[in-house]
N, CA, C and O atoms as CSV, one atom per row, in Angstrom:
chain,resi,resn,atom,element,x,y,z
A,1,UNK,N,N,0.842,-1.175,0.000
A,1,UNK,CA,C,0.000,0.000,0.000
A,1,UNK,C,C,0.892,1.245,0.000
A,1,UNK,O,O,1.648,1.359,0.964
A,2,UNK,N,N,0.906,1.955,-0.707
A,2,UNK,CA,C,1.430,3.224,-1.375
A,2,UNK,C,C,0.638,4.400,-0.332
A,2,UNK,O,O,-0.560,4.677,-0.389
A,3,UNK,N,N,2.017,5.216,0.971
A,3,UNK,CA,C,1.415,6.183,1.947
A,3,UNK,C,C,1.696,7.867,0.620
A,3,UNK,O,O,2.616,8.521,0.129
A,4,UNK,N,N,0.170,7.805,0.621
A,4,UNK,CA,C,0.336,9.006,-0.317
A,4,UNK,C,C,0.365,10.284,0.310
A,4,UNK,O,O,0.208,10.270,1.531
A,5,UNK,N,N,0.594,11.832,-0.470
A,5,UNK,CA,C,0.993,12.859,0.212
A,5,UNK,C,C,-0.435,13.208,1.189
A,5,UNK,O,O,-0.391,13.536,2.374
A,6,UNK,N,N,-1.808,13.027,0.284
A,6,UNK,CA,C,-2.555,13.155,0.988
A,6,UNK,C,C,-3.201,13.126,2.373
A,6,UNK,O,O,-3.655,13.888,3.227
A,7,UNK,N,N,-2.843,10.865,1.943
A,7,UNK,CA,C,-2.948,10.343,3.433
A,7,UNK,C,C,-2.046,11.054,4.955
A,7,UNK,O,O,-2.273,11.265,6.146
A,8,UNK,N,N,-0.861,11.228,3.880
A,8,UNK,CA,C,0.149,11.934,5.246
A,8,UNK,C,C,-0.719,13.071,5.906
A,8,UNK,O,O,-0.969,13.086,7.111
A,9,UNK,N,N,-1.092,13.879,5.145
A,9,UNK,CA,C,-1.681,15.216,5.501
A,9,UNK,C,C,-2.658,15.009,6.583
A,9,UNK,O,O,-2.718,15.530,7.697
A,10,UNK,N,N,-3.529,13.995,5.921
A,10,UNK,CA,C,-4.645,13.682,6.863
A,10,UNK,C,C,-4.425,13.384,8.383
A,10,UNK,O,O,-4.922,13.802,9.429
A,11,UNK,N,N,-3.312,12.336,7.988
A,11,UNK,CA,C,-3.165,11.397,9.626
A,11,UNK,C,C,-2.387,12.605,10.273
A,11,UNK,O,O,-2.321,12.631,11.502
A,12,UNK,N,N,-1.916,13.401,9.691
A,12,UNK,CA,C,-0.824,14.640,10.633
A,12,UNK,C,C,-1.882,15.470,10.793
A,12,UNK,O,O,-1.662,16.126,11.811
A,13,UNK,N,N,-2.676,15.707,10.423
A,13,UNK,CA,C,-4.065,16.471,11.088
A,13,UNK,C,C,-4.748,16.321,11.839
A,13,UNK,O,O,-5.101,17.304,12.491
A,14,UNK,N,N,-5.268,15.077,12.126
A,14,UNK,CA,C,-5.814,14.102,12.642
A,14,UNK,C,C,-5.021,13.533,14.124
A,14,UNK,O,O,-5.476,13.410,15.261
A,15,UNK,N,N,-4.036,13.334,13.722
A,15,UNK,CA,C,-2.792,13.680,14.917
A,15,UNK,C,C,-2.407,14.820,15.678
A,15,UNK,O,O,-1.779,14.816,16.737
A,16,UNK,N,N,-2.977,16.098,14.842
A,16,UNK,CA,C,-2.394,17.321,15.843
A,16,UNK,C,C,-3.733,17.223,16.364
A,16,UNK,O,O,-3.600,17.176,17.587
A,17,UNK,N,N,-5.088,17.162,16.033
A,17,UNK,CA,C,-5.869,17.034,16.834
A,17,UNK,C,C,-6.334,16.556,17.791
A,17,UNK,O,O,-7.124,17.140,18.532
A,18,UNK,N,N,-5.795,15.048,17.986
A,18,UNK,CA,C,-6.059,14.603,19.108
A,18,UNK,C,C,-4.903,14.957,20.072
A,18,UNK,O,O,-5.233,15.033,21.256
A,19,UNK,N,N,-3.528,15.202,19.754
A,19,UNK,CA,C,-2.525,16.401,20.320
A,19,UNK,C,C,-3.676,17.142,21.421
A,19,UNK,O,O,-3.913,16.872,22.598
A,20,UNK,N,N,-4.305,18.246,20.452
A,20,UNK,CA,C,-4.816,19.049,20.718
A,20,UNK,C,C,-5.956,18.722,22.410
A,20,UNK,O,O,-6.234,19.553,23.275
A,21,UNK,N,N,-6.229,17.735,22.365
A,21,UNK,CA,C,-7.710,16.939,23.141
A,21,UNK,C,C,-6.537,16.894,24.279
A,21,UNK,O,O,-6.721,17.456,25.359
A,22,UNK,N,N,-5.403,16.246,24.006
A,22,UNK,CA,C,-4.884,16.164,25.364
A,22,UNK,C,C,-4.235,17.114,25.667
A,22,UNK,O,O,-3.780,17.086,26.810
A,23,UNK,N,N,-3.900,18.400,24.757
A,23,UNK,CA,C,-3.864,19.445,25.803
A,23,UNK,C,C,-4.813,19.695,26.879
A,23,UNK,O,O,-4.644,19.859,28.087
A,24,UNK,N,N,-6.060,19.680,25.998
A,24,UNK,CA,C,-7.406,20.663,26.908
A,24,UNK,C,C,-7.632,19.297,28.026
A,24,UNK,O,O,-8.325,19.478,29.027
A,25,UNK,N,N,-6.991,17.938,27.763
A,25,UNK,CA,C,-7.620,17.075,29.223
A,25,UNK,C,C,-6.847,17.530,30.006
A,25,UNK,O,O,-7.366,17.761,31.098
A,26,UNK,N,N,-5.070,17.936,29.875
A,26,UNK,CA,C,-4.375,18.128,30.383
A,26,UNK,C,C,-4.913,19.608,31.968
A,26,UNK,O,O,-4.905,19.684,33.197
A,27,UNK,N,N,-5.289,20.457,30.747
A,27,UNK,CA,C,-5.870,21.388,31.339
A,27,UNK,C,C,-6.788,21.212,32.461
A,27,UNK,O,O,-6.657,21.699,33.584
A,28,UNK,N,N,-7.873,20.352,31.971
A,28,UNK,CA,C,-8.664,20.363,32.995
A,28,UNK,C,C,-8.447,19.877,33.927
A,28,UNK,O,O,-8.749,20.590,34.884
A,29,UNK,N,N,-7.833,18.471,34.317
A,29,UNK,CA,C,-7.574,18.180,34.759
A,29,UNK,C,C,-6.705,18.564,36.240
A,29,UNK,O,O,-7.031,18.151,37.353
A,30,UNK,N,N,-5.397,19.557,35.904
A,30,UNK,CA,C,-4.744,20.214,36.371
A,30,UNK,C,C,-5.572,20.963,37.491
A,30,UNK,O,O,-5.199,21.079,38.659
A,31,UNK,N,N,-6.980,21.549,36.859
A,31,UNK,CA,C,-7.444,22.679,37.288
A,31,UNK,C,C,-7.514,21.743,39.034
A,31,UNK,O,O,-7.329,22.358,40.084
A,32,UNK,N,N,-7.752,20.523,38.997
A,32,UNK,CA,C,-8.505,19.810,40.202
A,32,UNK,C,C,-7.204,18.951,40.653
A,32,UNK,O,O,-6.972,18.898,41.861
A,33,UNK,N,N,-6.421,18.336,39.832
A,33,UNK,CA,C,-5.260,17.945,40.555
A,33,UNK,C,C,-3.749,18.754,40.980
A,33,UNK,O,O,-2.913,18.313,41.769
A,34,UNK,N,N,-3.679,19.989,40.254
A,34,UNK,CA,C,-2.531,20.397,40.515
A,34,UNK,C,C,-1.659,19.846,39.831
A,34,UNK,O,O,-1.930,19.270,38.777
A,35,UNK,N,N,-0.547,19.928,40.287
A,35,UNK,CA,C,1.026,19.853,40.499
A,35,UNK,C,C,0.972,18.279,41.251
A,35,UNK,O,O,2.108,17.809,41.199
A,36,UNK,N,N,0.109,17.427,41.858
A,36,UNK,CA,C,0.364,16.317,42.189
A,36,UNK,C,C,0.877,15.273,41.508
A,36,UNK,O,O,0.841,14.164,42.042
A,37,UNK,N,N,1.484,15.442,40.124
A,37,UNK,CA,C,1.777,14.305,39.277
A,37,UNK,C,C,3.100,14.476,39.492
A,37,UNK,O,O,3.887,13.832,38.798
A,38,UNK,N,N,3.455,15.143,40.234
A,38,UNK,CA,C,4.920,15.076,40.372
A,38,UNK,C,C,5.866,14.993,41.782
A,38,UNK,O,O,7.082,15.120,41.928
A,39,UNK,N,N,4.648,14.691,42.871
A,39,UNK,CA,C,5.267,14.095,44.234
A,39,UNK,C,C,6.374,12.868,44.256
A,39,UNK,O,O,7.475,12.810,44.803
A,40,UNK,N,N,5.570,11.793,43.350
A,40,UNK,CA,C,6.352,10.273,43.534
A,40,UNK,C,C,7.613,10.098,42.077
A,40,UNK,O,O,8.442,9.196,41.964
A,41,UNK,N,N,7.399,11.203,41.170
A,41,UNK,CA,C,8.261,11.628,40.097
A,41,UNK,C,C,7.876,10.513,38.641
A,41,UNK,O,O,6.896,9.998,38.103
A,42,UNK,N,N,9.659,10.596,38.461
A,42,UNK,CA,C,8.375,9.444,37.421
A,42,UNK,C,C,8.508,7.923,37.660
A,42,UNK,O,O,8.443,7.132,36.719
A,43,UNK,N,N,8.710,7.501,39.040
A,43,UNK,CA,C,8.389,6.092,39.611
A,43,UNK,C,C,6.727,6.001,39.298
A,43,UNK,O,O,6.009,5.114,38.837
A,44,UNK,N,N,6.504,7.278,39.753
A,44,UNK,CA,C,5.005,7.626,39.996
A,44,UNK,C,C,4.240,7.723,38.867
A,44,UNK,O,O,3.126,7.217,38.729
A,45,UNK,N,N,4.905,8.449,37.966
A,45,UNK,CA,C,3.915,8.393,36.474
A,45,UNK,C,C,4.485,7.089,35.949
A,45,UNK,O,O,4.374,7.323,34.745
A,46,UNK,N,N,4.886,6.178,36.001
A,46,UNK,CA,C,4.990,4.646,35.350
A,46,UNK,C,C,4.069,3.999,35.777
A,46,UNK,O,O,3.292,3.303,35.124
A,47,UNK,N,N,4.095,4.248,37.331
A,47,UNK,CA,C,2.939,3.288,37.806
A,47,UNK,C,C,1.654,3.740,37.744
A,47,UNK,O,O,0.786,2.912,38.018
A,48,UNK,N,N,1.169,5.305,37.331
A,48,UNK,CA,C,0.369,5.224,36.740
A,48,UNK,C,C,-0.296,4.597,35.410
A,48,UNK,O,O,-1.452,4.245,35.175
A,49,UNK,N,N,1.151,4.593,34.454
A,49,UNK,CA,C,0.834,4.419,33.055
A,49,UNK,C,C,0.296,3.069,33.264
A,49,UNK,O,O,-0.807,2.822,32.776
A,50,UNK,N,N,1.012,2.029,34.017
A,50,UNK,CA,C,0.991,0.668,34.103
A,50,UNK,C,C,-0.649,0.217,34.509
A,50,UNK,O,O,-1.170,-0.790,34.030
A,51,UNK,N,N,-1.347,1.132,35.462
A,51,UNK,CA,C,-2.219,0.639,36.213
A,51,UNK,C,C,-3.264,0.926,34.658
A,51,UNK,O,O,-3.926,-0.055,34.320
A,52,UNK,N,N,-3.365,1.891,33.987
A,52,UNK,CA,C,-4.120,2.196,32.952
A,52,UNK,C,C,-4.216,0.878,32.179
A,52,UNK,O,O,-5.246,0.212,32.065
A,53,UNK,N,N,-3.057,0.591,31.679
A,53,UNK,CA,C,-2.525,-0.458,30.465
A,53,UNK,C,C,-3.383,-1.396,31.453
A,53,UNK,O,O,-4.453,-1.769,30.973
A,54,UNK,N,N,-3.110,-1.804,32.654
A,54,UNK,CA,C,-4.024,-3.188,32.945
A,54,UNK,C,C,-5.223,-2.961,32.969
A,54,UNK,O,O,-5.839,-4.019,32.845
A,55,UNK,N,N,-6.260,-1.590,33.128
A,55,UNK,CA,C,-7.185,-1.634,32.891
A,55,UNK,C,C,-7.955,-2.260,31.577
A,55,UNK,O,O,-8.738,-3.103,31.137
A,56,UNK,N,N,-7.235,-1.340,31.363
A,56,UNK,CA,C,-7.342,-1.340,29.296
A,56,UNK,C,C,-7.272,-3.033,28.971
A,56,UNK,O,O,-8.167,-3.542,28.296
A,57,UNK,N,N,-6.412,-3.659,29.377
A,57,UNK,CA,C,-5.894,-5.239,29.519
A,57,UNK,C,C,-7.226,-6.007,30.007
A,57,UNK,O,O,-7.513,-7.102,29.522
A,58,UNK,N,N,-7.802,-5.560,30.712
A,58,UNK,CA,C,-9.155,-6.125,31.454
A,58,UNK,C,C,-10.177,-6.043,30.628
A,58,UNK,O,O,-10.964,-6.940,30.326
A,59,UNK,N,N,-10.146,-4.797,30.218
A,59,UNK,CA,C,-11.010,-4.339,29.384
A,59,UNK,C,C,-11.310,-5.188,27.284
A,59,UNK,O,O,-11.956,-4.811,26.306
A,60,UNK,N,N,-10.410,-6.376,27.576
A,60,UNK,CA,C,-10.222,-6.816,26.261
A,60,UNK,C,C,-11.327,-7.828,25.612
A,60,UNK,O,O,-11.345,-8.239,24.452
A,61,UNK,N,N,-12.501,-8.203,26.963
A,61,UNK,CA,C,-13.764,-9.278,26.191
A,61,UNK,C,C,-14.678,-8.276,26.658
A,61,UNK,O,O,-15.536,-8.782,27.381
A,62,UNK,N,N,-14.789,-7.203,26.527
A,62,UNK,CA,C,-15.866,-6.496,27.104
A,62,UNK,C,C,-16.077,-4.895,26.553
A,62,UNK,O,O,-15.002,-4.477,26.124
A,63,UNK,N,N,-16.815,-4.214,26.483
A,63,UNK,CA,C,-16.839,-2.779,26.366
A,63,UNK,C,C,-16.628,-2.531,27.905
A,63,UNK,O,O,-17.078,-3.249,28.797
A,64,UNK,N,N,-15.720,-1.170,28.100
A,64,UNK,CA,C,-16.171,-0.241,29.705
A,64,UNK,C,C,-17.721,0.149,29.848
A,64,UNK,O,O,-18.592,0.415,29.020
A,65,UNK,N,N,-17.705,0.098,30.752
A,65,UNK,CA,C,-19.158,0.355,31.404
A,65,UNK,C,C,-19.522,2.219,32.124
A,65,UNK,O,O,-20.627,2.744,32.265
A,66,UNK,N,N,-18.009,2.865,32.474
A,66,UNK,CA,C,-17.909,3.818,33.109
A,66,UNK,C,C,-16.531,4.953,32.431
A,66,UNK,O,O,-16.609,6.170,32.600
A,67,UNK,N,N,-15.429,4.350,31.736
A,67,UNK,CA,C,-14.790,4.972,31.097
A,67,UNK,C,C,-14.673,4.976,29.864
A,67,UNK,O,O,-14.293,3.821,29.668
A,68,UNK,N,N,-14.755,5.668,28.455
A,68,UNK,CA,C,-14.065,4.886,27.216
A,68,UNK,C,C,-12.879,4.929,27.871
A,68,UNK,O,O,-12.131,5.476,28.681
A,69,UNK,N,N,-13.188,3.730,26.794
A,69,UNK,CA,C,-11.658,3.183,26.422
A,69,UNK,C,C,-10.379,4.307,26.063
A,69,UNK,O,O,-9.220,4.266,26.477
A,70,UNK,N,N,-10.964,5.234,25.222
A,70,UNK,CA,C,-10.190,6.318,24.382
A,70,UNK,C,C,-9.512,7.393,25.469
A,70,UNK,O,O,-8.583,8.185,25.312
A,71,UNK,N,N,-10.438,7.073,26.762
A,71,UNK,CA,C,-10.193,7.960,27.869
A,71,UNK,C,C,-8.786,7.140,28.584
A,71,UNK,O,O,-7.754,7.569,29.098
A,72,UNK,N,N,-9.123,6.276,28.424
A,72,UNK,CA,C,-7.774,5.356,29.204
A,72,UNK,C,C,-6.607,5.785,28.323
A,72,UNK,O,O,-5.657,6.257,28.948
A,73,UNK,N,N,-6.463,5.707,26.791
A,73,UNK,CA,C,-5.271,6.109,25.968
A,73,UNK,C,C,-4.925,7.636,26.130
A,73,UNK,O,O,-3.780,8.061,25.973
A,74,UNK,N,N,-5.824,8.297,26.403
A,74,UNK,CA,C,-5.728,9.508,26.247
A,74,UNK,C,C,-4.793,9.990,27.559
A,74,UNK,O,O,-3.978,10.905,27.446
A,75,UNK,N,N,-5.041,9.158,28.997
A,75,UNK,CA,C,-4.570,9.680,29.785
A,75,UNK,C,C,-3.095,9.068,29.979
A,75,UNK,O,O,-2.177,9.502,30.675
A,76,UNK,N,N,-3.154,7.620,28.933
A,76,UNK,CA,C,-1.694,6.979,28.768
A,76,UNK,C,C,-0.835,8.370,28.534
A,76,UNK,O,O,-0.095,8.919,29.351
A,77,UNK,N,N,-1.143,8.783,27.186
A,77,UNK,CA,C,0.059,9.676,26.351
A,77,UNK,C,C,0.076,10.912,27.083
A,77,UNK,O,O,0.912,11.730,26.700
A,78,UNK,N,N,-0.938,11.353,28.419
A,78,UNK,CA,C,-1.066,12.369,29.357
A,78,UNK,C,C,0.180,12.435,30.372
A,78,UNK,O,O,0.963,13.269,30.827
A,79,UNK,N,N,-0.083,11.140,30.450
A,79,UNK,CA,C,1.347,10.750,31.516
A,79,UNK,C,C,2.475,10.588,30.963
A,79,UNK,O,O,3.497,11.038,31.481
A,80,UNK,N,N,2.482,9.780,29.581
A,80,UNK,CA,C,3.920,9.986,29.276
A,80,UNK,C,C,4.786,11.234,28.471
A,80,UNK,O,O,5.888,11.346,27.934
A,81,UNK,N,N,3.654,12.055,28.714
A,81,UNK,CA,C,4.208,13.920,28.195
A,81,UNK,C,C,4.452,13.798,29.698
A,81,UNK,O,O,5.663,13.950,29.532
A,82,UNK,N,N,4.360,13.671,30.872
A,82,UNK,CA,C,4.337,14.420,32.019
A,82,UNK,C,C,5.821,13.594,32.268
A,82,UNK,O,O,6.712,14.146,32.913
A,83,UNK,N,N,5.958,12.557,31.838
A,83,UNK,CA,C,7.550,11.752,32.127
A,83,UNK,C,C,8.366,12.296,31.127
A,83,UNK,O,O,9.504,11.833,31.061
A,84,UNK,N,N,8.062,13.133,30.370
A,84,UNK,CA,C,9.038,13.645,29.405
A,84,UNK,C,C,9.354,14.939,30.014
A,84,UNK,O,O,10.337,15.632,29.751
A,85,UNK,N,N,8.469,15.184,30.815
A,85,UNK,CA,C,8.858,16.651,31.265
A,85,UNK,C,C,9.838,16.777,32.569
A,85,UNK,O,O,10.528,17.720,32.958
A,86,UNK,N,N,9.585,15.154,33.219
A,86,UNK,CA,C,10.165,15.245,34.534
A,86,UNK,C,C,11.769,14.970,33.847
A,86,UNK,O,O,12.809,15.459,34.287
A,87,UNK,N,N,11.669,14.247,32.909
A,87,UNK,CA,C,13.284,13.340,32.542
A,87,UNK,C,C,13.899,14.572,31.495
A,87,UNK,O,O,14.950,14.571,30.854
A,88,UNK,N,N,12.841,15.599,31.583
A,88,UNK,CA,C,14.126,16.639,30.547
A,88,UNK,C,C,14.074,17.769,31.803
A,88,UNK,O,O,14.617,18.843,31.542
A,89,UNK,N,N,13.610,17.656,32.831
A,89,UNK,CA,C,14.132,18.485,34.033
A,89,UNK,C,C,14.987,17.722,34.984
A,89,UNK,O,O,15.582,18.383,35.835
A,90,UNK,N,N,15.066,17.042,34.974
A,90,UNK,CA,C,15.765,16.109,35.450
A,90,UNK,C,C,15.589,15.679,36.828
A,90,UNK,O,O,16.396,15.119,37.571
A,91,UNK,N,N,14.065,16.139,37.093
A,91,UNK,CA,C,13.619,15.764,38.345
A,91,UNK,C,C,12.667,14.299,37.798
A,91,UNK,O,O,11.546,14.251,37.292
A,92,UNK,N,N,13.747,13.074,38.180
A,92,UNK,CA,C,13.377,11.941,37.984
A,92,UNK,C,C,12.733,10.891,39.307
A,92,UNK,O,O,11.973,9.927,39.206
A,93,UNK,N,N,13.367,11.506,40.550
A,93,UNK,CA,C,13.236,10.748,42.024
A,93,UNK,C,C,11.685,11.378,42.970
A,93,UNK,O,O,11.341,12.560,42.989
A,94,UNK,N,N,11.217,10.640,43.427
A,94,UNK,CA,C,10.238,10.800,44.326
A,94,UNK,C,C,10.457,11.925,45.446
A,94,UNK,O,O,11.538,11.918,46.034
A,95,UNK,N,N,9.721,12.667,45.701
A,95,UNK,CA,C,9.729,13.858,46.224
A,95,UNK,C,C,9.321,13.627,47.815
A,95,UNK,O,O,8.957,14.586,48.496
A,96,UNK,N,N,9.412,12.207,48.388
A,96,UNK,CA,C,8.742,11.663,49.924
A,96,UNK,C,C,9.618,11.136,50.072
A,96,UNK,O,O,9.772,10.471,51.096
């Protein structure tokens, strides 16, 4: 299958947009948690990412009943912008 200029265009559009979604979850989110994603550092955002992925993992003969699914990915790539931010500040260690 031949990735044409088009298709590129699309999926890079389509990509800054959902970009875009996890800014504004980012946002909201913040408004109610703060600065707490960065007490346990990023020991702490792994074991978040991890606990998601097993949801999601659970979630594999069934639809969610209370989250999409899309909400679980969304907050994956939430956390691993937030481990990119701790590992290019170089505050990598737990803050307790």
């Amino acid at each position: 299958m031949t990735y044409t200029e088009k298709q590129r265009d699309t999926d890079n559009k389509t990509f800054e947009a959902v970009v875009d979604t996890l800014v504004k979850t980012h946002h909201k989110k913040s408004k109610d948690y703060g600065n707490s994603w960065r007490i346990l550092g990023l020991i702490g955002i792994t074991i978040q990412i991890v606990h998601k992925a097993i949801r999601i993992w659970n979630l594999r003969d069934r639809p969610p009943e209370n989250e999409a699914l899309k909400d679980s990915y969304k907050d994956i790539a939430v956390y691993a912008i937030m481990a990119m931010m701790l590992i290019s500040e170089g505050d990598i260690n737990p803050r307790i």
